[in-house]
C-alpha positions as CSV (number, residue, x, y, z in Angstrom):
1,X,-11.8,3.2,-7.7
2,X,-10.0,0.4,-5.5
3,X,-9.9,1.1,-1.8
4,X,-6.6,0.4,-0.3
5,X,-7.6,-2.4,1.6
6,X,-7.8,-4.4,-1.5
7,X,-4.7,-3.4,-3.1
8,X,-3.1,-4.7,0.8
9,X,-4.7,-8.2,-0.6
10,X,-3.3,-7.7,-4.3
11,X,0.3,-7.0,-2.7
12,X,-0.2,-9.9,-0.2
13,X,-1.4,-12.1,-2.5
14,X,1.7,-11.0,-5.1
15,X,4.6,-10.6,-2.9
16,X,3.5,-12.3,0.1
17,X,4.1,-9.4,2.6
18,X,1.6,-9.1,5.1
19,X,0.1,-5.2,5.1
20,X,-1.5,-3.1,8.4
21,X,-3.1,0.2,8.6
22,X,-2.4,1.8,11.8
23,X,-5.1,3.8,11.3
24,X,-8.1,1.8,10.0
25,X,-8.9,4.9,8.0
26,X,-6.3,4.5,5.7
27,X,-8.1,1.2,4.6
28,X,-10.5,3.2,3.1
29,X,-9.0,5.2,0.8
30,X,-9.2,4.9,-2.6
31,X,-6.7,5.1,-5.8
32,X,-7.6,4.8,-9.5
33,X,-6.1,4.6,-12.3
34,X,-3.4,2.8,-14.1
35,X,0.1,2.2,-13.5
36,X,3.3,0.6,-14.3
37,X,5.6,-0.9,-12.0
38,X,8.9,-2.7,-12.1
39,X,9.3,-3.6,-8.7
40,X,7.2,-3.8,-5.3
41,X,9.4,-0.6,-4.2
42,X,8.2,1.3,-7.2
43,X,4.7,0.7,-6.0
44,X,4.8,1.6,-2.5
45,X,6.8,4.5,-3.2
46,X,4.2,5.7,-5.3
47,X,1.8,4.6,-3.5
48,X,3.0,6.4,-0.5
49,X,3.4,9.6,-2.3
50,X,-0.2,9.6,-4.3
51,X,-1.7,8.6,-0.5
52,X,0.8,11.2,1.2
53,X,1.1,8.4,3.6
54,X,4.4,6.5,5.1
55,X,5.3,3.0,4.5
56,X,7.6,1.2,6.3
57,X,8.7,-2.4,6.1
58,X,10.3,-4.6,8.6
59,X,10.6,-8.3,7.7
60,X,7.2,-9.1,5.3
61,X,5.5,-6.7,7.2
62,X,4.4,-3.4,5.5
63,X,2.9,-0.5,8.0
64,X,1.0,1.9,6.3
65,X,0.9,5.3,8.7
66,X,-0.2,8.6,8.2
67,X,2.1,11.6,7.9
């Protein structure tokens, strides 16, 4: 169990896109498991549908908000 505000430091650390919940909430959520990815959109697309969350990007900027 990883709480999303640690896979926002994996992702910035990877990628280098900065990563803000606008609701601090969402920080807290958590995810387990394993999976496979090819590409960063891959993961926040999945991400965003395990979560049932939105993510939106503009620049290196990821907002994760809820639905």
């Amino acid at each position: 169990k990883v709480p999303m505000y640690k896979v926002a430091e994996m992702i910035q650390d990877v990628d280098g896109d900065s990563v803000s919940f606008s609701d601090p909430r969402l920080a807290s959520y958590q995810v387990s498991g394993t999976l496979q990815v090819t590409s960063e959109q891959a993961l926040l697309e999945t991400l965003a549908f395990v979560l049932d969350i939105n993510i939106d990007r503009e620049d290196h900027l990821l907002r994760f908000t809820p639905k």
